[in-house]
C-alpha positions in Angstrom: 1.4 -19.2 -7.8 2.7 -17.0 -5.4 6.2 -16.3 -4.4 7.7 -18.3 -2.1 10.8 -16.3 -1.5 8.7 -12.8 -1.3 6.5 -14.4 0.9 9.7 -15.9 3.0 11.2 -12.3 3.2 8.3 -10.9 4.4 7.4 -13.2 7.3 10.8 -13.7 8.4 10.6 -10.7 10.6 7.7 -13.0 12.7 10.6 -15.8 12.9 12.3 -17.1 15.7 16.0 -16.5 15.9 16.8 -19.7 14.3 14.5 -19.6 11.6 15.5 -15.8 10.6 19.3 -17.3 10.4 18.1 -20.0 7.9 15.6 -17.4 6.1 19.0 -15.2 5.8 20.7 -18.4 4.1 17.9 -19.3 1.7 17.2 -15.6 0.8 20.6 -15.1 -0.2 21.0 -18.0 -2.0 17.8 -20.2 -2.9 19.5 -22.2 -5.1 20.1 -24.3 -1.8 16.6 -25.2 -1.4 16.5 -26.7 -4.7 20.0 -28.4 -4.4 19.5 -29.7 -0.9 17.2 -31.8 0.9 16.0 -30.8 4.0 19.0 -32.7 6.1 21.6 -31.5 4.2 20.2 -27.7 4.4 19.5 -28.4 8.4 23.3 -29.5 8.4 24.7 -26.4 6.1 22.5 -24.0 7.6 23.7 -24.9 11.4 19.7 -25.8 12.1 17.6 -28.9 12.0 15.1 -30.4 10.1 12.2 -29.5 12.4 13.3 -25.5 12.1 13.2 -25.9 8.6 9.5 -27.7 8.5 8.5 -24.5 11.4 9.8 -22.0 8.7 7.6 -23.8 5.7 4.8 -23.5 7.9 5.3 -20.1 9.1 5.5 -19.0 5.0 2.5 -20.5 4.6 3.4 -24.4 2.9 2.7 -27.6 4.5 6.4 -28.4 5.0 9.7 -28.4 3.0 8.3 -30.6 0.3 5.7 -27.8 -0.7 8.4 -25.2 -0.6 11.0 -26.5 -2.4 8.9 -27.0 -5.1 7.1 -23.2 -5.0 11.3 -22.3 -4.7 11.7 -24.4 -7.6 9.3 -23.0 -10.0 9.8 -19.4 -8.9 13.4 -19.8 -9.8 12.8 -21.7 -13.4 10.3 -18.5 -14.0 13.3 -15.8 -13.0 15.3 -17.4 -15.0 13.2 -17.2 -17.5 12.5 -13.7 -17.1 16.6 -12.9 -17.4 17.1 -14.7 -20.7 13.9 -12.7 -22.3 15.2 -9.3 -20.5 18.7 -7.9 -19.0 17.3 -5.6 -16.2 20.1 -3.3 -16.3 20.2 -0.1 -18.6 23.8 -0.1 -20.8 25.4 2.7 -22.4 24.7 0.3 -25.6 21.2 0.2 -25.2 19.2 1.2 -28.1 16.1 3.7 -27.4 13.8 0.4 -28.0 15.7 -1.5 -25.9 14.9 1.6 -23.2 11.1 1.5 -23.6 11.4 -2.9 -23.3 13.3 -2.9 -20.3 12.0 0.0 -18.4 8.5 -1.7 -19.3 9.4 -5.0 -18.4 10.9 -3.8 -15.3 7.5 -2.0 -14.0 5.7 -5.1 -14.6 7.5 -7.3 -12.6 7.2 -4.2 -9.5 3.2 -4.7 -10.0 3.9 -8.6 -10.5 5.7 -8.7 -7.1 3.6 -6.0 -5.6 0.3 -8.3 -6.1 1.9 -10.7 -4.9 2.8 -9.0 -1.5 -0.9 -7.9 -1.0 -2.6 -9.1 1.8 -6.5 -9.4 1.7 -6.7 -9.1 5.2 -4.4 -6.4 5.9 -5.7 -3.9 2.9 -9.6 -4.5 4.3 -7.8 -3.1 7.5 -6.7 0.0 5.7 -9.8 0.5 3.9 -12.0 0.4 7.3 -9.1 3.1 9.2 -9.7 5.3 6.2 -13.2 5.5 6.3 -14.0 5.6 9.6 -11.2 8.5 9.9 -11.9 12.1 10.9 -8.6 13.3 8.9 -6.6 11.4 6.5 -3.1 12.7 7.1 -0.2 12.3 4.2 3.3 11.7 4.3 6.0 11.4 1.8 9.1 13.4 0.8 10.7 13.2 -3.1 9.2 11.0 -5.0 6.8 9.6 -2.5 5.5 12.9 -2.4 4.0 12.2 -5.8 2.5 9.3 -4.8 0.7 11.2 -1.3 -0.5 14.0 -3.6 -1.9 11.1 -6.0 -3.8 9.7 -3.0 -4.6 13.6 -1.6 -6.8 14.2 -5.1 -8.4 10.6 -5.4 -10.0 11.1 -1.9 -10.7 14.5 -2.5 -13.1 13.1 -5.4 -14.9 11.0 -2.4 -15.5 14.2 -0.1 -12.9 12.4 2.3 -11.1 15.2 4.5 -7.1 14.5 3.9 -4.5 17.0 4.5 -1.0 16.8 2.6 2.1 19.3 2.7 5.0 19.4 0.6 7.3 20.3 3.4 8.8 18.3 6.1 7.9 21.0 8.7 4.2 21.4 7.8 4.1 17.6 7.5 5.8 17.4 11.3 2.6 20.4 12.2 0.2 17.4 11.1 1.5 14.5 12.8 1.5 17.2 16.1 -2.3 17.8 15.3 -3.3 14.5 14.4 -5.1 12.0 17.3 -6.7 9.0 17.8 -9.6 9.8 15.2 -7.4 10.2 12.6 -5.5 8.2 10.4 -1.6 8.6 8.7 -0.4 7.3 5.9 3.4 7.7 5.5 4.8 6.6 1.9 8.5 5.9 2.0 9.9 3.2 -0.6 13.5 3.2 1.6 11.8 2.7 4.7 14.5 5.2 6.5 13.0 8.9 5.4 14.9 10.3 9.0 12.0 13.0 8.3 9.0 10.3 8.2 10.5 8.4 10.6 10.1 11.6 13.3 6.8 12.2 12.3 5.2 8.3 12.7 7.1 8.3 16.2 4.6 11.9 17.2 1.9 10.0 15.7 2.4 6.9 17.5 2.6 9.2 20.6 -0.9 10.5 19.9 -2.0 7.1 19.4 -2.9 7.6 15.7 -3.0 4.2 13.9 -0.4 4.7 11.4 -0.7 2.5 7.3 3.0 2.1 5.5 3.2 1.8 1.7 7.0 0.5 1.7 9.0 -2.0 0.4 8.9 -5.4 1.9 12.2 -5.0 4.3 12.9 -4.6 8.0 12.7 -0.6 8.6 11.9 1.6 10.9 8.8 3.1 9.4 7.8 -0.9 9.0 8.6 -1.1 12.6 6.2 2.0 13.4 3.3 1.0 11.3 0.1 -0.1 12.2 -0.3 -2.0 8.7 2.1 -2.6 6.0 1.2 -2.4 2.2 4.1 -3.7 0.9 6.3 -2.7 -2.7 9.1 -4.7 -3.6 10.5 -2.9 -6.4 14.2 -2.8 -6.7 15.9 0.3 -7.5 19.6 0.4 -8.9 21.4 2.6 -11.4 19.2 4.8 -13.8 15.8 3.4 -12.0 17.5 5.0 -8.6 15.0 8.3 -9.7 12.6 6.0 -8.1 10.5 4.6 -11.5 9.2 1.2 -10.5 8.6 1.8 -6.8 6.9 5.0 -7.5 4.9 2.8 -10.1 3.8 0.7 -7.0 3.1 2.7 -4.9 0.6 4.2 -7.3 -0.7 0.9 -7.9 -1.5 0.7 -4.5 -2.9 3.7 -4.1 -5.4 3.0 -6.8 -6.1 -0.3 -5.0 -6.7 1.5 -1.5 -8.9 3.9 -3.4 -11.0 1.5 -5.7 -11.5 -0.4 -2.6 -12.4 2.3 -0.4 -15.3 3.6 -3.2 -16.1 0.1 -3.5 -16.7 -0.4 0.0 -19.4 2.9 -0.3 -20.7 1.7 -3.6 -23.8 4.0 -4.0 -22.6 7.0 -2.1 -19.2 7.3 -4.0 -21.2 6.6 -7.4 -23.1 9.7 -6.5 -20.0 11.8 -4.8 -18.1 10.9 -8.3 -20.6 12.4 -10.2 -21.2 15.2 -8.7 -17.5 16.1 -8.8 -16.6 15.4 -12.0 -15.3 18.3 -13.6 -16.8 18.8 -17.3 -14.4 20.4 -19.4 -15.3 23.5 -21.9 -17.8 21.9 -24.9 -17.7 18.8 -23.4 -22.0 19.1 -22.4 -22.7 20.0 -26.2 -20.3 17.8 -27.8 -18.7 20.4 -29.7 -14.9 20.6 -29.3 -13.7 23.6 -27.4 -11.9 26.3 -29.7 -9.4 28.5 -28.2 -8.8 32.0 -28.2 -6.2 31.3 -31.2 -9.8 29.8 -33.1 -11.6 32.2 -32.5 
């Protein structure tokens, strides 16, 4: 079943003025939904019951009936989820109790992340990256790892992508990039000042832009063209950015898979013929080093 409040969050920006205030209400407390009926969440909510049914169907449920109970069960299964596993790292924690919960907690980023995919949206991507002259890159930190992850995958398809470490060379790109190209900008807070500048000279050149970032209102959401979404939340320890660069991997290997998929034979072929043996690997023996020797 999918989520009912993911999927609320990330419509909500599509909402009307009334139904964002009672998507802000809900969001940050769902427990209403499953407390209230629709006339007494109308009432506390400052709405009516015909906002609330507009908002269902907006999310994607055939009115407040359908939701509630999708808000129901999603809330049963987090609650759940915090009896099994305390998502916070303690001074008390126990190196097992490390390896569970930093585990448990990249699961759930994939869970959500799934979730959030869009069939629609990612067969958009997959068409602007192969009909691209130039794939261009972006991320800073740990994005960056995720960029240079994507940089060597469609190196292995023979598809021309450019990626710099440096904000400056990355601002060069975005300058040289035009309508034949394609960006993608990787940014899990969705307000990298430095990405941010080089989506807006993209945008200028009319380069259609794809955003792997989290499922909030930001700017470089704002400035994208389409929207793979992450969800993961980051807080204390996990601020070195763990599950949302675990995401956006996952996402990348999704874009990728999909793209190769899309060119079945040809990337068969392209993946052969770039696959790198290692020493002794064609005659089976192992490879001995100078130290074996």
């Amino acid at each position: 079943m999918s989520s009912a409040l993911l999927k609320l969050r990330e419509q909500s920006r599509l909402f009307s003025t009334t139904e964002q205030e009672i998507a802000e209400h809900i969001l940050s407390n769902p427990q209403l939904v499953v407390d209230m009926s629709i006339h007494q969440l109308a009432k506390h909510t400052f709405s009516s019951a015909s906002s609330i049914v507009r908002l269902c169907n907006h999310t994607g449920y055939s009115g407040y009936k359908e939701f509630r109970k999708a808000v129901t069960y999603e809330l049963a299964m987090r609650e759940q989820s915090k009896r099994i596993e305390q998502q916070e790292i303690s001074h008390s924690d126990s190196l097992q109790d490390i390896i569970d919960k930093i585990t448990y907690a990249n699961i759930v980023s994939l869970e959500e992340t799934r979730e959030l995919m869009d069939v629609a949206t990612l067969r958009a991507c997959v068409d602007l990256i192969k009909n691209a002259r130039v794939v261009y890159l972006f991320g800073l930190g740990a994005s960056l790892v995720a960029a240079q992850d994507a940089y060597l995958k469609l190196l292995r398809l023979n598809k021309l992508a450019i990626i710099n470490d440096d904000w400056h060379s990355q601002l060069l790109q975005a300058k040289n990039a035009d309508s034949q190209d394609v960006g993608i900008v990787i940014s899990y807070s969705g307000a990298t000042t430095e990405v941010i500048e080089c989506m807006k000279i993209m945008k200028e050149n009319k380069v259609p832009v794809i955003a792997i970032t989290r499922c909030v209102n930001s700017p470089v959401s704002e400035l994208a063209d389409q929207k793979l979404y992450t969800t993961a939340n980051e807080s204390v320890f996990r601020s070195g950015a763990m599950a949302s660069r675990t995401s956006q991997l996952n996402i990348i290997d999704i874009l990728y898979t999909a793209l190769a998929n899309d060119q079945y034979d040809t990337s068969l072929e392209q993946l052969s013929r770039t696959h790198i043996q290692k020493p002794g690997q064609s005659s089976g023996k192992p490879y001995k080093t100078s130290s074996q020797t």
